[in-house]
OpenMM code with the backbone's topology and positions (N, CA, C; nanometers):
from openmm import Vec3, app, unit

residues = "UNK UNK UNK UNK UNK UNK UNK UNK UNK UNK UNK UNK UNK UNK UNK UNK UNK UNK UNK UNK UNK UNK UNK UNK UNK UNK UNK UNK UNK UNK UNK UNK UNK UNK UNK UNK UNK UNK UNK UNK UNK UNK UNK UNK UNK UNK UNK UNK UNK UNK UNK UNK UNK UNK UNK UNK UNK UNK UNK UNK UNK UNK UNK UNK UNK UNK UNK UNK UNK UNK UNK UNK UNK UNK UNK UNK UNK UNK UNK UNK UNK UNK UNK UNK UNK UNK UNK UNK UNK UNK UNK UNK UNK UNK UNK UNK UNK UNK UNK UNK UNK UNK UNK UNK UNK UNK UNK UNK UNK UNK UNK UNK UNK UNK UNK UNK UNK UNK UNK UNK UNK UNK UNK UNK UNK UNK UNK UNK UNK UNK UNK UNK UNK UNK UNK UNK UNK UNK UNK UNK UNK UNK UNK UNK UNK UNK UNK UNK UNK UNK UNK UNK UNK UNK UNK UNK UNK UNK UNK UNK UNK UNK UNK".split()
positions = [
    Vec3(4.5898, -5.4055, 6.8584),
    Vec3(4.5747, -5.3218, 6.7416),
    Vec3(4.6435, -5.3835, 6.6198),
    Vec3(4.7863, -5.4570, 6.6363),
    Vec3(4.8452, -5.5226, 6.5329),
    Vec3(4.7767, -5.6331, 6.4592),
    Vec3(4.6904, -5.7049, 6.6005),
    Vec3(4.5892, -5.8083, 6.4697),
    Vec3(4.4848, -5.7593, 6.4287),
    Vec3(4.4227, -5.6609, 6.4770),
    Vec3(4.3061, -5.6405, 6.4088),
    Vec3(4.3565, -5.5682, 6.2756),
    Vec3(4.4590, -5.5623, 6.2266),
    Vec3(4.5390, -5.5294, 6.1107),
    Vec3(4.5845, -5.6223, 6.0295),
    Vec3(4.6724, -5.6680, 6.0972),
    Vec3(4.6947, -5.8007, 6.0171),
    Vec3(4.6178, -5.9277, 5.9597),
    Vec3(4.5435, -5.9497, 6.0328),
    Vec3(4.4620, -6.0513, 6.0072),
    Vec3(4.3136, -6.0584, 5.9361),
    Vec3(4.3009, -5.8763, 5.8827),
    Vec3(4.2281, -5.8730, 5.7836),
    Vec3(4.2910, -5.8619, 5.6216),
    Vec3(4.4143, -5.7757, 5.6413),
    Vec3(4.5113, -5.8069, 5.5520),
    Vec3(4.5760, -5.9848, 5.5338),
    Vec3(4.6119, -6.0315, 5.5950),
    Vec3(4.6050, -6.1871, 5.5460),
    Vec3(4.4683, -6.2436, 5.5036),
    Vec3(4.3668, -6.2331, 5.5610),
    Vec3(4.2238, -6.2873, 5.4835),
    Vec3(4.2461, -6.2233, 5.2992),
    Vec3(4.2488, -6.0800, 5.2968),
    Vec3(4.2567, -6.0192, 5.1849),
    Vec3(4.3902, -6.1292, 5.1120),
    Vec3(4.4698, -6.0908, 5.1340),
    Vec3(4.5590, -6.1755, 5.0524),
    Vec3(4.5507, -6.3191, 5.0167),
    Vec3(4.5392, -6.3891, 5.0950),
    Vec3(4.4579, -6.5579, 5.1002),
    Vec3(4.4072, -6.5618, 4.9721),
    Vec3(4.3126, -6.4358, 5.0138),
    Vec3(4.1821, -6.4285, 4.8817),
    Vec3(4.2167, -6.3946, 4.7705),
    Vec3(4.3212, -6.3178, 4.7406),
    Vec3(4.3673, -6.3151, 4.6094),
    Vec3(4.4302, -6.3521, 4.5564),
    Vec3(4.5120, -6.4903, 4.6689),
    Vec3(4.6077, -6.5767, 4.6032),
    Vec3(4.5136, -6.6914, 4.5434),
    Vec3(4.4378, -6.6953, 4.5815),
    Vec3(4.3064, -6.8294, 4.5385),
    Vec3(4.2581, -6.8069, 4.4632),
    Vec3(4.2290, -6.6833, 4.4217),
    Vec3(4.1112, -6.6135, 4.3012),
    Vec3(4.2273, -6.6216, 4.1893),
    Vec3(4.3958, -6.5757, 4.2223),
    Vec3(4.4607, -6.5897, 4.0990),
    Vec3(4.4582, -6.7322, 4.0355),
    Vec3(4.4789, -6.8541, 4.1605),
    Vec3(4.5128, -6.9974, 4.1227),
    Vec3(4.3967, -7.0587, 4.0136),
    Vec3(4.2630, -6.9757, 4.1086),
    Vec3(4.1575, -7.0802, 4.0408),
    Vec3(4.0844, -7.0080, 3.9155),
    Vec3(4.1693, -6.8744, 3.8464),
    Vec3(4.1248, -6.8162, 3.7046),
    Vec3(4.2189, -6.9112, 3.6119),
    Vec3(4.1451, -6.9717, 3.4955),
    Vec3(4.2101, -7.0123, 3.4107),
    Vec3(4.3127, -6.9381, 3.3173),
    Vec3(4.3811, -6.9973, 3.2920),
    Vec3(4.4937, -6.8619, 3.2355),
    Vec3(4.4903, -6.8912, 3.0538),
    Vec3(4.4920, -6.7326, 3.0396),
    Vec3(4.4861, -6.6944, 2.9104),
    Vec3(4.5921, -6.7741, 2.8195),
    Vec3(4.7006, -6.7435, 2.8230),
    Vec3(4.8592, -6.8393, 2.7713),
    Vec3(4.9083, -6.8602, 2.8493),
    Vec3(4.9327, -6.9870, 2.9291),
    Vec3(5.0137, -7.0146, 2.9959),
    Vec3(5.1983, -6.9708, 2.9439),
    Vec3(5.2750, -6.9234, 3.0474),
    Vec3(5.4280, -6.8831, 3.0073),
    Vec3(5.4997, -6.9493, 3.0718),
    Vec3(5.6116, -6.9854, 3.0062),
    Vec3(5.7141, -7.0691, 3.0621),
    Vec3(5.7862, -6.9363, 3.1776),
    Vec3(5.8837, -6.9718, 3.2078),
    Vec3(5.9710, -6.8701, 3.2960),
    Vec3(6.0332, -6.7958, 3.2185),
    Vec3(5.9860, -6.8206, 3.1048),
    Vec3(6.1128, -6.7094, 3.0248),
    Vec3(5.9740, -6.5910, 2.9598),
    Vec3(5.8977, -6.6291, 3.0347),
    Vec3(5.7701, -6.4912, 3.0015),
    Vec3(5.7277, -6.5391, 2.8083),
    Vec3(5.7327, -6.6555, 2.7486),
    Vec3(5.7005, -6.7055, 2.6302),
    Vec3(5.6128, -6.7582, 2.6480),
    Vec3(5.4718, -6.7920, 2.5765),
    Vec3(5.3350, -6.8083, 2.5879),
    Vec3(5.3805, -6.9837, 2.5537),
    Vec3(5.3385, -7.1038, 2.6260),
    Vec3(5.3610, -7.2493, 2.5498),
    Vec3(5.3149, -7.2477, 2.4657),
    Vec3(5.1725, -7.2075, 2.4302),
    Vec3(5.1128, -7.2551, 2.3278),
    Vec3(5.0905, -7.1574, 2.2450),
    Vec3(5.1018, -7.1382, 2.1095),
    Vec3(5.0910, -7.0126, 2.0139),
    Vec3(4.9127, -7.0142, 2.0188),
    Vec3(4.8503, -6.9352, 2.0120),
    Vec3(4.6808, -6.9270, 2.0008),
    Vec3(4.6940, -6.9657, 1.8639),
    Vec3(4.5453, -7.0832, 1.8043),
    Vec3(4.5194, -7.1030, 1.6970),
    Vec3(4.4816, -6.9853, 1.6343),
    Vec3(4.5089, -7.0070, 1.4868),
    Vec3(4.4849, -6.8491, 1.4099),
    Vec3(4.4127, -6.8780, 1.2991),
    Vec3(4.3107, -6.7878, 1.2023),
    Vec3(4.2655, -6.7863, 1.1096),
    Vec3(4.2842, -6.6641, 1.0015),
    Vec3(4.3159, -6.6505, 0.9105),
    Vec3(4.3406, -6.5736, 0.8044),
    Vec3(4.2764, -6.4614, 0.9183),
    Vec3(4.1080, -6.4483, 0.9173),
    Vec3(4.0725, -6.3037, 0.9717),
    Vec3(4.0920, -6.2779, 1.0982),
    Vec3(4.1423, -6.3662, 1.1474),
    Vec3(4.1998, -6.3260, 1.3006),
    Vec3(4.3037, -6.2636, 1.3405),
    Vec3(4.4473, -6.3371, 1.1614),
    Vec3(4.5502, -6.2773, 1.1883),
    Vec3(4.5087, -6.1216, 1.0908),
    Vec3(4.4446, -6.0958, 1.0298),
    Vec3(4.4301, -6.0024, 1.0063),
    Vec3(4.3578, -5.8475, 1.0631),
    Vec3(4.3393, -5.9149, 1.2083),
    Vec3(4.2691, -5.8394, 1.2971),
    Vec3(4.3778, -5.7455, 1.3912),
    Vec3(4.5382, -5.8581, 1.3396),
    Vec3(4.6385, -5.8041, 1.4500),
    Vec3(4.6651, -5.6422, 1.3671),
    Vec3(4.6994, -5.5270, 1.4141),
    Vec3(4.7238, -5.4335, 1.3494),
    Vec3(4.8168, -5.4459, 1.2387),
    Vec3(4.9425, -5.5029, 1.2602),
    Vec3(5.0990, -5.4698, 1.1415),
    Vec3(5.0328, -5.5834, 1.0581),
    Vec3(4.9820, -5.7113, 1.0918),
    Vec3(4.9468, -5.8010, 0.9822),
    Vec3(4.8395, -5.7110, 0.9147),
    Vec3(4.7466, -5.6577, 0.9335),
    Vec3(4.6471, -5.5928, 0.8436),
    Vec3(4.7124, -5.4291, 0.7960),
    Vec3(4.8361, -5.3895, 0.8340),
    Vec3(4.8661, -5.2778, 0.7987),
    Vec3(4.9340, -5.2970, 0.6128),
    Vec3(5.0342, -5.4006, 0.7208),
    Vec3(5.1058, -5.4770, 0.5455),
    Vec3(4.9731, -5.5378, 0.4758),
    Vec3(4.9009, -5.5895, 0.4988),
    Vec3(4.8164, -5.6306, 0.3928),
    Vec3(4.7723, -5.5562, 0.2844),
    Vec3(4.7317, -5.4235, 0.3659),
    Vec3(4.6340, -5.3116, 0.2792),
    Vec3(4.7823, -5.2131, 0.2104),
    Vec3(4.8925, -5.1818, 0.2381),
    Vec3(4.9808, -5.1470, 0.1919),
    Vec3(5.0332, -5.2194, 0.0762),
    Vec3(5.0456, -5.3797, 0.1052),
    Vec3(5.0949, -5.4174, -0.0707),
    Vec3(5.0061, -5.4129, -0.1691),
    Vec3(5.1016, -5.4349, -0.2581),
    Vec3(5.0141, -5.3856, -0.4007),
    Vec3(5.0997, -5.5020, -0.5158),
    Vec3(5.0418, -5.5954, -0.4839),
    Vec3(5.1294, -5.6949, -0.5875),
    Vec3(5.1137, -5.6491, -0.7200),
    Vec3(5.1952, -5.7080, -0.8302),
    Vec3(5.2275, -5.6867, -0.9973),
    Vec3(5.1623, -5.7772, -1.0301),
    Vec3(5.0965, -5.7608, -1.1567),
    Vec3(5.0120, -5.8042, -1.2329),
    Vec3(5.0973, -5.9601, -1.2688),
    Vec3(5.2126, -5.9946, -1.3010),
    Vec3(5.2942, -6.0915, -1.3506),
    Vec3(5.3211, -6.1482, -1.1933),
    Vec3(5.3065, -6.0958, -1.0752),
    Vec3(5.2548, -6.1806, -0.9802),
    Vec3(5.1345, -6.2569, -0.9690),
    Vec3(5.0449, -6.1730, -1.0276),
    Vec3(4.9304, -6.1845, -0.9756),
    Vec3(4.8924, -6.3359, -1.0839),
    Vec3(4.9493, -6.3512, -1.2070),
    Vec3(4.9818, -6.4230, -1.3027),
    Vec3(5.0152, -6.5668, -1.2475),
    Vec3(5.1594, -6.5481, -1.2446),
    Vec3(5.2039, -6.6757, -1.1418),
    Vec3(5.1986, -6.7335, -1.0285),
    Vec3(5.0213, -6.6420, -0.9806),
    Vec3(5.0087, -6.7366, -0.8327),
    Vec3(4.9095, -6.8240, -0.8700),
    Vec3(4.8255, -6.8251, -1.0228),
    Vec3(4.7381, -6.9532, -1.0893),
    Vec3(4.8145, -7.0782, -1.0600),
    Vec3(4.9270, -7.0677, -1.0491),
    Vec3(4.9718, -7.2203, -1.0809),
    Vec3(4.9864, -7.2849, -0.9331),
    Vec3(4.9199, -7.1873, -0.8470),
    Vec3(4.9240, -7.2442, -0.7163),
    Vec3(4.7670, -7.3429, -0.7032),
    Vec3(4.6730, -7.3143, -0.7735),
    Vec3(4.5313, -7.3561, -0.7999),
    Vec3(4.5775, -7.5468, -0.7337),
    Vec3(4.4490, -7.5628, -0.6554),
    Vec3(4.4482, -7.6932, -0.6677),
    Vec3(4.5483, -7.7188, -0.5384),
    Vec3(4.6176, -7.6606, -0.5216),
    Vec3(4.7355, -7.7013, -0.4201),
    Vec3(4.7784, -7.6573, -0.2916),
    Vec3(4.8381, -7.7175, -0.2229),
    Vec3(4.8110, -7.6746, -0.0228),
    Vec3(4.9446, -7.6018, 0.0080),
    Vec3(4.8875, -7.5217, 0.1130),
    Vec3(5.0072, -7.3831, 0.1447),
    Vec3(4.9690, -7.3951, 0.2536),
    Vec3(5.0782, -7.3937, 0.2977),
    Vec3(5.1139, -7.4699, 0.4688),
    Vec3(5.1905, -7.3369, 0.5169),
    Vec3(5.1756, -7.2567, 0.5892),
    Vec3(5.2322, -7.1169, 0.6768),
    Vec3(5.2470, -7.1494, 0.7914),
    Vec3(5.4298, -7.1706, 0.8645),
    Vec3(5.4415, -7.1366, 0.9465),
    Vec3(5.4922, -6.9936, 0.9897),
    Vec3(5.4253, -6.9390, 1.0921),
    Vec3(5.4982, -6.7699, 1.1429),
    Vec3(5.4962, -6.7417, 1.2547),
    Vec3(5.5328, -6.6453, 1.3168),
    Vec3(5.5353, -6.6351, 1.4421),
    Vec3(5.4660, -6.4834, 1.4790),
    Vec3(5.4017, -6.4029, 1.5400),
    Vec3(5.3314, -6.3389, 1.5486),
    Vec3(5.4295, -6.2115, 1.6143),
    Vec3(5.5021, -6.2912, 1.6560),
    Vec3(5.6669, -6.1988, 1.7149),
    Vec3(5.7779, -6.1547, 1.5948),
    Vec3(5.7452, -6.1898, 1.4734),
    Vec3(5.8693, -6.2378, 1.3618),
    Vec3(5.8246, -6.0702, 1.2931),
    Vec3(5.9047, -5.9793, 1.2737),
    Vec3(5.8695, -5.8838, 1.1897),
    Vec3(5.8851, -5.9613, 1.0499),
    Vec3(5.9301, -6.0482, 1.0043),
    Vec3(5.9371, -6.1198, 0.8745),
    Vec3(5.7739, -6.1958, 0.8663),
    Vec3(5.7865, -6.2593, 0.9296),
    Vec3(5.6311, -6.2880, 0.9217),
    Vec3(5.5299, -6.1956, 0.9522),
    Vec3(5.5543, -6.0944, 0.9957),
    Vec3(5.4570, -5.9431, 0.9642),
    Vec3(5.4590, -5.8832, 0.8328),
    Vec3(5.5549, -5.9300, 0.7600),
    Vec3(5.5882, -5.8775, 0.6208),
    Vec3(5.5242, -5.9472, 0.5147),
    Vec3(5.5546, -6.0929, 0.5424),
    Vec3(5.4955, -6.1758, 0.4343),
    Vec3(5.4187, -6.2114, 0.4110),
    Vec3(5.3449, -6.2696, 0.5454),
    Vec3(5.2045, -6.3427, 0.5751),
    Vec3(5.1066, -6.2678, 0.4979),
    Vec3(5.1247, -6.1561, 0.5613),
    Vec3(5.0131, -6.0338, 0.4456),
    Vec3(5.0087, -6.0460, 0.3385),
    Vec3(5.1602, -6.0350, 0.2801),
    Vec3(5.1811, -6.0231, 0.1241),
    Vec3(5.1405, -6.1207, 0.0869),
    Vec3(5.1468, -6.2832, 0.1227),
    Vec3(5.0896, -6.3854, 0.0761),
    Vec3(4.9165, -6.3707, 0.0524),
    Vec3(4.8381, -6.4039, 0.1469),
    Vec3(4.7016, -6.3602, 0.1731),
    Vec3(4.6498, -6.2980, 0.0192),
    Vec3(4.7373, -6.0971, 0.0497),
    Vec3(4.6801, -6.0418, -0.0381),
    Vec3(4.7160, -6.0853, -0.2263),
    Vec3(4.8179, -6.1617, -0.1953),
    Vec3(4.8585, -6.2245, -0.3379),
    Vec3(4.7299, -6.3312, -0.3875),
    Vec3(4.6901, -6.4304, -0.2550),
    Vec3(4.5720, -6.5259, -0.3207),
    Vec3(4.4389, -6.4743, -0.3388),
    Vec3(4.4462, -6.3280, -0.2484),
    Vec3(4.2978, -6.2614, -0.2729),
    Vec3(4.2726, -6.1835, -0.4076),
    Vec3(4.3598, -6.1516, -0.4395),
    Vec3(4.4030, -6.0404, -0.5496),
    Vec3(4.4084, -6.1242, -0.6598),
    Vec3(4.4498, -6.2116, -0.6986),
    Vec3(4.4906, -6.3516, -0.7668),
    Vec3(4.3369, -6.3757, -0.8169),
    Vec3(4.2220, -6.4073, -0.6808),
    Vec3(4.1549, -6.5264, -0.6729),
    Vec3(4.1906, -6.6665, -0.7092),
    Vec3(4.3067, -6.6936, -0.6388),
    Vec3(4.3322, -6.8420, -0.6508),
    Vec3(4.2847, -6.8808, -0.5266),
    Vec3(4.1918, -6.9876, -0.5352),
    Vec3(4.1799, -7.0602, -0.4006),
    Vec3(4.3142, -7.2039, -0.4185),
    Vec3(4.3932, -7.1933, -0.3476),
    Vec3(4.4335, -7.3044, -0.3096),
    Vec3(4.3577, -7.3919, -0.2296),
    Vec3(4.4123, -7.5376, -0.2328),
    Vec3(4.3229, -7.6736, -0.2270),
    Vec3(4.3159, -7.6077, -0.0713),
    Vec3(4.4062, -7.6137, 0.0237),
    Vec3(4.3455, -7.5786, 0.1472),
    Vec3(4.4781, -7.4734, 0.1629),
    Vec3(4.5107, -7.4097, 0.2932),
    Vec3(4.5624, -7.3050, 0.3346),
    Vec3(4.5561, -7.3046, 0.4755),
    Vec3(4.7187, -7.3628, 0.5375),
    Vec3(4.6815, -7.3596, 0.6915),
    Vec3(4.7790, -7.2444, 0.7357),
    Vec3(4.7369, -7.1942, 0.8343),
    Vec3(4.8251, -7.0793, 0.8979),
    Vec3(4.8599, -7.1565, 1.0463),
    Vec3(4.9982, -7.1797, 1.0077),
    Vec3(5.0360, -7.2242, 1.1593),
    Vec3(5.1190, -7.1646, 1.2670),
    Vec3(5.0860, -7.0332, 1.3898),
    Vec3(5.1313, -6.9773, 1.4169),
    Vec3(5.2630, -7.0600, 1.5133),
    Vec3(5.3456, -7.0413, 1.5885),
    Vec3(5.4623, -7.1080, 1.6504),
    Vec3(5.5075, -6.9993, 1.7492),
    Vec3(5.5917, -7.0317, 1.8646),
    Vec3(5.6398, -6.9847, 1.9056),
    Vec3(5.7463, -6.9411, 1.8707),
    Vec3(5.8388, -6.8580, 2.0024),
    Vec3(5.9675, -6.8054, 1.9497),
    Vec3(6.0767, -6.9396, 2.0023),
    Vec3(6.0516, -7.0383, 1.9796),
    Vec3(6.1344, -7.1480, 1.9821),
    Vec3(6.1011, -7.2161, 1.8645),
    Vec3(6.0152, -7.1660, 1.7451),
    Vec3(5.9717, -7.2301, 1.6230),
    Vec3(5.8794, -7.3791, 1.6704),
    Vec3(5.8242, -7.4005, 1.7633),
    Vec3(5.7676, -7.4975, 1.7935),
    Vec3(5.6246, -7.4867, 1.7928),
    Vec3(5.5360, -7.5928, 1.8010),
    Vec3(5.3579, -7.5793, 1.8128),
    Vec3(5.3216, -7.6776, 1.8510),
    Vec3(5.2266, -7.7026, 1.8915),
    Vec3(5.1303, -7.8219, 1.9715),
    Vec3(5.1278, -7.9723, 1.8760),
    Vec3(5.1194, -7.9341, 1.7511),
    Vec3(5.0987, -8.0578, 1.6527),
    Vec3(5.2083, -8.1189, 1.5962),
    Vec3(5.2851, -8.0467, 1.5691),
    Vec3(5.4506, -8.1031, 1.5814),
    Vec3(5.4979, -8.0686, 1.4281),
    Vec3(5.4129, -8.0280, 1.3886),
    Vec3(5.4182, -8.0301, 1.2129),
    Vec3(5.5795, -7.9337, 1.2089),
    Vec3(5.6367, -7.8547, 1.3376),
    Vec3(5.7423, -7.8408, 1.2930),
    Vec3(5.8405, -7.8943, 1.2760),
    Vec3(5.8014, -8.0418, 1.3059),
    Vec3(5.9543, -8.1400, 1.3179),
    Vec3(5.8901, -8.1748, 1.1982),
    Vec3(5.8236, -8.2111, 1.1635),
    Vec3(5.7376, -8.3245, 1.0444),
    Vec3(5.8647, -8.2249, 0.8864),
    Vec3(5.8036, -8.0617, 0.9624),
    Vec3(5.8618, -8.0021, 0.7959),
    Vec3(6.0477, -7.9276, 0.8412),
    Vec3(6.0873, -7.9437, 0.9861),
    Vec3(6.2031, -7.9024, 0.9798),
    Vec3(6.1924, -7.7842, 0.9887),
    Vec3(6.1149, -7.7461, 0.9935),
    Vec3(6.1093, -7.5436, 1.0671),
    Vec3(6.1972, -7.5099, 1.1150),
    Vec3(6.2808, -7.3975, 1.0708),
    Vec3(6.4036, -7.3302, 1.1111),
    Vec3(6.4468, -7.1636, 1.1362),
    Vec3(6.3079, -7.1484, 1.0545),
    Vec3(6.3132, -6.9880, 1.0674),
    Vec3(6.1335, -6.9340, 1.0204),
    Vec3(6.1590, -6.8038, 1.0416),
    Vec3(5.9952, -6.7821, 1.0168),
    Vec3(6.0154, -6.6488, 0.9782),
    Vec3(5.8957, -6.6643, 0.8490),
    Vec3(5.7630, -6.7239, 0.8543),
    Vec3(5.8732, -6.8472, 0.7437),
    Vec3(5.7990, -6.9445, 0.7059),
    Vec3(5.8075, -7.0651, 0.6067),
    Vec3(5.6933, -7.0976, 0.5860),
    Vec3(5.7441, -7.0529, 0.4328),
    Vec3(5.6001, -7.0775, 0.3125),
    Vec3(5.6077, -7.2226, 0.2345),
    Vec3(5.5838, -7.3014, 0.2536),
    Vec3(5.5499, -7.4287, 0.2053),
    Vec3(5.4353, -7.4963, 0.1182),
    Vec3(5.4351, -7.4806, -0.0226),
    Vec3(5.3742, -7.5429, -0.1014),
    Vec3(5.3853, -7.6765, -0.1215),
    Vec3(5.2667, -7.7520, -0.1937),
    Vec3(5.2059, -7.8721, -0.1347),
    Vec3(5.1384, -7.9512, -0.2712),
    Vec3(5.1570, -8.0335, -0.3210),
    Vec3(5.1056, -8.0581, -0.4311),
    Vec3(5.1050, -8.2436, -0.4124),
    Vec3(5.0011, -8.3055, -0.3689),
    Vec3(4.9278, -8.4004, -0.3428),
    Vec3(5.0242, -8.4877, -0.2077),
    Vec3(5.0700, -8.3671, -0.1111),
    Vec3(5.0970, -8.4157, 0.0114),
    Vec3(5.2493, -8.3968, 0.0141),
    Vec3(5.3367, -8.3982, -0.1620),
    Vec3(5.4929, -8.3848, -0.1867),
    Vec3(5.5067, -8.1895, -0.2068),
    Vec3(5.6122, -8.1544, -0.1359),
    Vec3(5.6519, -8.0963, -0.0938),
    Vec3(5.6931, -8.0384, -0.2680),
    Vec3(5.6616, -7.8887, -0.2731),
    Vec3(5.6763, -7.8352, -0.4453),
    Vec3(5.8109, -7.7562, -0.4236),
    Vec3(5.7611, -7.6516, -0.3174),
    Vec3(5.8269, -7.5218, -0.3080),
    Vec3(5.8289, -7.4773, -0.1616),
    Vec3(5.9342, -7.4113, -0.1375),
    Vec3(5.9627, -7.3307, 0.0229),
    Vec3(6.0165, -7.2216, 0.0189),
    Vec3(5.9585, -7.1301, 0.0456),
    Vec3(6.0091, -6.9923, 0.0726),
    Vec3(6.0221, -6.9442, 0.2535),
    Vec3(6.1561, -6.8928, 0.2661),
    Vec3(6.2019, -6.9061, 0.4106),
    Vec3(6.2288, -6.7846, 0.4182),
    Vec3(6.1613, -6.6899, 0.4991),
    Vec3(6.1836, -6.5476, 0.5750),
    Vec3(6.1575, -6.4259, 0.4800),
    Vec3(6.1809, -6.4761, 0.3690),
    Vec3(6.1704, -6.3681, 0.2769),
    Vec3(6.1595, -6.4012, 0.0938),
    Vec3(6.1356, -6.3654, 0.0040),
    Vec3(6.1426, -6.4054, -0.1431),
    Vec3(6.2901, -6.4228, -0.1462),
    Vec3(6.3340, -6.4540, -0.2270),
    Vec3(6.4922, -6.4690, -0.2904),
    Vec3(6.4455, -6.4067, -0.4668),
    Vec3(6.3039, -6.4141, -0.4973),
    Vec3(6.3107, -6.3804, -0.6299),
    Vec3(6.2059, -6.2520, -0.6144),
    Vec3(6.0715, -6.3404, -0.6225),
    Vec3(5.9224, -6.2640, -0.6032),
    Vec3(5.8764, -6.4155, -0.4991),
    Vec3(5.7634, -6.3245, -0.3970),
    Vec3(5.6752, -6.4355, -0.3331),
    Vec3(5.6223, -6.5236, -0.4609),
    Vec3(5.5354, -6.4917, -0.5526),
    Vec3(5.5177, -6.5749, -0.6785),
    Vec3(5.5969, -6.6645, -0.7103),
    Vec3(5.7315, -6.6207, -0.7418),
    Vec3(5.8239, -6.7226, -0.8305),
    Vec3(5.8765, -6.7991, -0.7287),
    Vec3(5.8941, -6.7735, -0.6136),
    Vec3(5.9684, -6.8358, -0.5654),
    Vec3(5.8447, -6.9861, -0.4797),
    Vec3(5.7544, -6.9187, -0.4651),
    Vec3(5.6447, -7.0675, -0.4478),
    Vec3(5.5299, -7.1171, -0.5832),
    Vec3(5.5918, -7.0845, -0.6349),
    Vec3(5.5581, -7.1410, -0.8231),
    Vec3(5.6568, -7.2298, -0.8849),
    Vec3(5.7966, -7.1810, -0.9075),
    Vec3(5.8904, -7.1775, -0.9801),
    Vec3(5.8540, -7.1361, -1.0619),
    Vec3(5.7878, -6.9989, -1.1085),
    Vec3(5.7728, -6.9607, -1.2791),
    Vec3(5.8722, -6.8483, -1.2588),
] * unit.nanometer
topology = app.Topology()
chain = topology.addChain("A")
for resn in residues:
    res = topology.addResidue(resn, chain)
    for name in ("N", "CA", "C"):
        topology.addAtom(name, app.Element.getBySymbol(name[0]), res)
């Protein structure tokens, strides 16, 4: 009676240790339950996450913002954040809705999400020294203009303008 028990329960289990091995995994996690690789992101993707699209539709930038984000025209904005960072739930938005509101297209606009070790697949965090998040990094023919780290110190505007 004990094997005809057991030994359908071990088939069952077998089987679901194999079916776990051989599903490809969504984020792989280190042991500390942290995803290795941050998922690539796009403006409407991160705006699909709830708090990034909550802050979005909640700010309401100033007109003398909306002013001094022209002088971003022409030039590359490099975003690192972390999807874990309530600071980068704060800003990322506010940025976005500053270039939409603006209509400034900057020359390009990368969103580079990172883990909670500030790290990513391409390395661009050693390249720029990433230390905290989000880091807003303006870009003006590859030389480095302006950096805003976790938060404004003035206005998001002034502080990746200098106006």
């Amino acid at each position: 009676m004990k094997v005809q028990f057991i030994v359908p329960l071990l088939l069952l289990l077998s089987g679901c240790m194999m079916t776990a091995e051989d599903a490809p995994s969504q984020s792989p996690e280190r042991s500390n339950g942290q995803a290795d690789t941050p998922a690539p992101t796009s403006r409407s993707l991160l705006l699909e996450d709830p708090a990034f699209r909550a802050e979005y539709e909640a700010y309401v930038p100033s007109r003398d913002e909306l002013r001094k984000m022209t002088a971003l025209r022409g030039k590359g904005v490099l975003v690192f954040y972390g999807d874990w960072c309530h600071d980068s739930k704060r800003e990322v938005p506010r940025l976005l809705k500053l270039l939409d509101e603006s209509q400034v297209n900057p020359a390009w606009l990368q969103l580079v999400p990172v883990d909670r070790n500030k790290q990513e697949p391409s390395g661009l965090y050693k390249q720029y020294k990433l230390r905290y998040t989000p880091t807003i990094i303006v870009l003006d023919q590859g030389i480095e203009t302006h950096r805003m780290v976790e938060r404004p110190k003035h206005s998001m505007a002034s502080d990746l303008t200098g106006l």
